[in-house]
C-alpha positions in Angstrom: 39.0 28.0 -8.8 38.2 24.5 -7.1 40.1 21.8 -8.7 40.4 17.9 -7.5 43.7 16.8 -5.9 46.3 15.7 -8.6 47.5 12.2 -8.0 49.9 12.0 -5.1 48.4 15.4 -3.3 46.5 15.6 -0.2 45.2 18.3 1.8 48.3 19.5 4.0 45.7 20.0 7.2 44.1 16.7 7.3 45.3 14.4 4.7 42.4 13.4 2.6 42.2 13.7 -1.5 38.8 12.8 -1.5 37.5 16.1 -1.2 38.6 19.2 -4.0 41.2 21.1 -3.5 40.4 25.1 -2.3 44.1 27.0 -2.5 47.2 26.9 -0.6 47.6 22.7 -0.6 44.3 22.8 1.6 40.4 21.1 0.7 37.3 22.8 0.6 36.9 22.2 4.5 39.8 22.6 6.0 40.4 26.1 4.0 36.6 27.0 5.0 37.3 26.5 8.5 40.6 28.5 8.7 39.0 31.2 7.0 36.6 31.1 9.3 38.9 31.1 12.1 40.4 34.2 10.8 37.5 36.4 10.1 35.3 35.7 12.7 33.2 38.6 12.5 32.8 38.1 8.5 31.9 34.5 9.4 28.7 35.9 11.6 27.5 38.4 9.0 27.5 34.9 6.2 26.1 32.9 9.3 23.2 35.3 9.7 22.8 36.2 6.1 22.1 31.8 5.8 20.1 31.1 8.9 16.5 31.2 9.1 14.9 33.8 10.8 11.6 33.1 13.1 9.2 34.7 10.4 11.1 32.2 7.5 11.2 29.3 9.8 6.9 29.9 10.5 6.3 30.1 6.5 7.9 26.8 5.8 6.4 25.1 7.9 3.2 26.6 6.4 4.6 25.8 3.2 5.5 22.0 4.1 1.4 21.6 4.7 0.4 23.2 1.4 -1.4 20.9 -1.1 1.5 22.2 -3.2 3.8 20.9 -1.8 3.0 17.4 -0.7 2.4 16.7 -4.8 5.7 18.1 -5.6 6.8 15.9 -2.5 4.6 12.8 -4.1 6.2 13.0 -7.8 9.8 13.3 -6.9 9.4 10.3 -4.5 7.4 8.4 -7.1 9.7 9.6 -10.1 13.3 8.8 -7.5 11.3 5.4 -6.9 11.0 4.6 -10.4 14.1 5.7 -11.5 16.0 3.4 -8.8 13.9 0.2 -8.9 16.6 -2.0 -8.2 18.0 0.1 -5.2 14.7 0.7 -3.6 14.2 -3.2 -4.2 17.5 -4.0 -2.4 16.8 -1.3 0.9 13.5 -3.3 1.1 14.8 -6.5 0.8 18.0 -5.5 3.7 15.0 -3.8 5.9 12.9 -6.9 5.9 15.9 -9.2 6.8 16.6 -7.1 9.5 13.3 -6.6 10.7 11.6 -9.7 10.8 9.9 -9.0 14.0 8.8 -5.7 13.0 7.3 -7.3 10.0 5.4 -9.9 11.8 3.9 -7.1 14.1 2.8 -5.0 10.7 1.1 -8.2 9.0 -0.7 -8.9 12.2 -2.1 -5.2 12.5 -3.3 -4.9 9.1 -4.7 -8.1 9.4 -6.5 -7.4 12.6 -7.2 -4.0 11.6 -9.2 -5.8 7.9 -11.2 -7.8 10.0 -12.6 -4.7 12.1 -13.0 -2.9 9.3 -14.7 -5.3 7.2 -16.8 -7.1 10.0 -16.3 -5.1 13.3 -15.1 -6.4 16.6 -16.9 -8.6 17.6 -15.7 -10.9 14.9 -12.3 -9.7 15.9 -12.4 -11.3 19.6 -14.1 -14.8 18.3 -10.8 -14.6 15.8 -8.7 -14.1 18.3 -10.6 -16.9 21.2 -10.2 -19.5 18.4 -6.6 -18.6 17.5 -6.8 -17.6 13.9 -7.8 -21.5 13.7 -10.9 -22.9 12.1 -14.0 -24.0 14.1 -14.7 -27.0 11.8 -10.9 -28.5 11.1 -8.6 -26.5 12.8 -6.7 -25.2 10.4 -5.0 -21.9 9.8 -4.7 -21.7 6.8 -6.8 -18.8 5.0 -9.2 -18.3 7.7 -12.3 -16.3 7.5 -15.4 -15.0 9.1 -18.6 -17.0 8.2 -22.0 -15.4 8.6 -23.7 -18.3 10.4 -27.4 -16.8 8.7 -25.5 -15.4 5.7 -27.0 -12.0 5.8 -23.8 -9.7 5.8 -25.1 -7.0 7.6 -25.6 -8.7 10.3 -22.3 -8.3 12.2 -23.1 -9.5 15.9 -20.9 -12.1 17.9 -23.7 -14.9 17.7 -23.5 -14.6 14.0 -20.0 -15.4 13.0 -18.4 -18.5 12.5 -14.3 -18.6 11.9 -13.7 -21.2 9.0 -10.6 -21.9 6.9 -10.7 -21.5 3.5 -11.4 -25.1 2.3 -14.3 -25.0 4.7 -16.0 -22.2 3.8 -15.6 -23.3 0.2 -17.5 -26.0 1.2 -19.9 -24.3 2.7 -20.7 -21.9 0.6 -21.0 -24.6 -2.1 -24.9 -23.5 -3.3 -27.4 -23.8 -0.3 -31.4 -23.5 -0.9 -32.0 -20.4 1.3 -34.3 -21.9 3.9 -32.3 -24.8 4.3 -29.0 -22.7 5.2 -29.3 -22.3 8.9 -29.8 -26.1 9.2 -27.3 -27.0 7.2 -24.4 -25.0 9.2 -26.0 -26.5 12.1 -25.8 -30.4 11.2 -22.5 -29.7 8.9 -20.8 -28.1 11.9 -21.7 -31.0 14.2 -20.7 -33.4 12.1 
């Protein structure tokens, strides 16, 4: 029977009480491994009787791709996610201290990776000519990509504007239709 170490014991082989003790003054591990060393030809026949075979090995990794499995997968993440708020909190908060260059590279990705998504990539390389910085102010803050004509389907390189967002605010105060070209045109010069 496996019992812990009584106060003042250790294992005679390497000390610790941190691990239960086996028999004979020794821990799980160190009795294990002199076992082992003693009945080597037991210790194969266990070895092979716990190692994956070829045929095993092929079907879980079939098994690892299964629907099936990637939900049971999903709901013990989600349910060892919810039930450890705090400590997934913390390992977030430790990673992005850690990582802050990391971070910086992800948030300029998914950025870059919105706009050609959203608007294609052309819009991408006028971004990226101007800075991430407005046309009309300069800013930075909150920029965007203006449709000079304001028809949204058309995504060509002539057609976008880059605008914070207090500009295009402004500009997209209400226009008369007909009167919208122009008015980019003087309001942009101005």
């Amino acid at each position: 029977m496996v019992r812990p170490f009584r106060d003042g014991e250790s294992c005679i082989e390497c000390g610790t009480n941190e691990k239960k003790h086996h028999a004979h003054g020794l821990c799980v591990n160190c009795y294990a491994k002199i076992w082992r060393n003693n009945n080597p030809d037991k210790a194969k026949i266990i070895d092979k009787k716990h190692n994956q075979t070829e045929k095993k090995k092929k079907w879980l990794e079939e098994y690892y791709k299964t629907e099936k499995y990637k939900k049971m997968m999903k709901e013990s993440s989600t349910k060892y996610r919810k039930n450890n708020k705090e400590l997934m909190l913390e390992r977030t908060h430790v990673w992005r201290q850690n990582n802050p260059d990391i971070l910086e590279d992800y948030k300029s990705v998914a950025k870059d990776l919105k706009i050609i998504r959203k608007y294609g990539e052309d819009a991408l390389r006028l971004m990226m000519e101007n800075h991430y910085k407005c046309q009309k102010c300069g800013s930075g803050k909150r920029v965007a990509v203006h449709h000079i004509d304001w028809d949204d389907k058309n995504n060509t390189y002539e057609n976008f504007a880059i605008l914070c967002g207090s500009c295009h605010s402004k500009l997209h105060s209400w226009q008369p239709p007909e009167l919208r070209h122009k008015i980019f045109e003087e309001w942009m010069n101005v």
